[in-house]
Each structure stands twice: as C-alpha cells, then as structure tokens.
C-alpha positions in Angstrom: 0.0 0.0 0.0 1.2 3.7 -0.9 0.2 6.9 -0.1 -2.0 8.8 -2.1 0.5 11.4 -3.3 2.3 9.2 -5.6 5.4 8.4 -3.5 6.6 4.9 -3.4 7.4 4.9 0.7 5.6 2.1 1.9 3.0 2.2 4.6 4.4 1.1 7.8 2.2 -3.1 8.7 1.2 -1.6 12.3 -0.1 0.9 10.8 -2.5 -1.1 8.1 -2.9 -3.4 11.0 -5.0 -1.0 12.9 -7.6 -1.0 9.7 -10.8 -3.0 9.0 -12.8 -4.4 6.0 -16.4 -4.7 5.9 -18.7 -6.2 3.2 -22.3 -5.1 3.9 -24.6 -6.5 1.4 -27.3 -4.7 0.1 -31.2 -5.6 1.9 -33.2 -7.8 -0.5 -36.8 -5.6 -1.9 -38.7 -7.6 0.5 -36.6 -6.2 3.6 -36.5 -2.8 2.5 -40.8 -2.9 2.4 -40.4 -4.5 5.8 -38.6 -1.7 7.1 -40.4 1.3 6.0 -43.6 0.0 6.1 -43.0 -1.1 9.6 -41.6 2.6 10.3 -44.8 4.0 9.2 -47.3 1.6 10.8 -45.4 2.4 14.0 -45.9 6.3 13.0 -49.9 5.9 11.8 -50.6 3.6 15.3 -49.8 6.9 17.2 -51.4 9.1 14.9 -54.3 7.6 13.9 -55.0 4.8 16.6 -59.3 5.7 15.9 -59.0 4.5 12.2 -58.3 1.0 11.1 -58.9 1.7 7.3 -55.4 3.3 7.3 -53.8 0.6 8.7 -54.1 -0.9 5.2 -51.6 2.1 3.6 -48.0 1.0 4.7 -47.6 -1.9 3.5 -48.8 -0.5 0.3 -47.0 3.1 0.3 -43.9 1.0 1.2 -44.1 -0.9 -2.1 -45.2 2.3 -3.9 -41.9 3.7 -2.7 -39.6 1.1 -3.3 -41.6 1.1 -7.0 -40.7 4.3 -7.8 -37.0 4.2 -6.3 -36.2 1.0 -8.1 -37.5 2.7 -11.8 -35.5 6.3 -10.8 -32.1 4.2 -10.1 -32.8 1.9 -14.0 -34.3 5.4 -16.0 -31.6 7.7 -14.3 -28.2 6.3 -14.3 -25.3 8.2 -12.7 -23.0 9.3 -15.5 -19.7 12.1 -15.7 -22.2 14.0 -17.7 -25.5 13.9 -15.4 -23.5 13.4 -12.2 -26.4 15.5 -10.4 -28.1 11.7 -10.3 -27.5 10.7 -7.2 -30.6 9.0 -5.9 -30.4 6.6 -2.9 -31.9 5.7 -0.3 -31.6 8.5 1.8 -33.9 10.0 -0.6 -36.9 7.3 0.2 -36.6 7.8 3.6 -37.3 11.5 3.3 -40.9 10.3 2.3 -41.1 8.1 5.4 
C-alpha cells in the first residue's frame, strides 16, 4: 500500500494493522418494504389509533416507494455527464 500522493514509501504493517474491512450486502426488496412499512405503521398507530382503514396504507406506500426508487435508479443512471443523479436511499426515507 502507498500513499496517495504518488510516492513509493511504503505504509508502515502496524499501521494497516490498525484498519478493518467490511462487506455489507445490500437488503433484498422484500426487507427494504419491511422496514419502511413497519416505520410508518409504528408512525400511523400513534397518529391515527381511531382509524383502522389506514392501517391498510403501509404496506402498500412502502411498495409504492420502493416502486418508484427501483425505476428512478434503472431510468436515471449516474453518468460524468449527469452526475447531479445521485438517488439513494436517503432520498426514500425523506418520504417516510
């Protein structure tokens, strides 16, 4: 390993000892719905405990969600031209 300026001094092995490496997969579809629909069920409980026909909406809202995110990342790919893409999923837990 070598710094980043270009130099060829190598990087002292207590030092690289002290570093990690983490593979975190992405969630499956199916666990993604899980989570945010079980965020907003939590969310419409409090709110609206009187009315059980909106208990039906986060399951449904969820997959809506996850719809629409899954088509924006295919029909809006990040390129050096249209860099301003970025779309993640910081962006579909703004609507949560």
């Amino acid at each position: 390993m070598t710094p980043p300026n270009g130099e060829n001094n190598p990087v002292d092995t207590r030092f690289i000892s002290l570093f990690d490496c983490f593979n975190i997969t992405f969630p499956s579809e199916q666990t993604i719905k899980d989570i945010y629909s079980t965020i907003l069920s939590k969310y419409m409980d409090i709110k609206f405990s009187n009315l059980d026909w909106v208990r039906v909406f986060p399951e449904k809202l969820a997959a809506m969600t996850f719809q629409i995110y899954s088509t924006i990342n295919k029909s809006l790919p990040r390129t050096p031209i249209k860099f301003h893409y970025i779309f993640n999923m910081r962006e579909m837990s703004r609507v949560f």
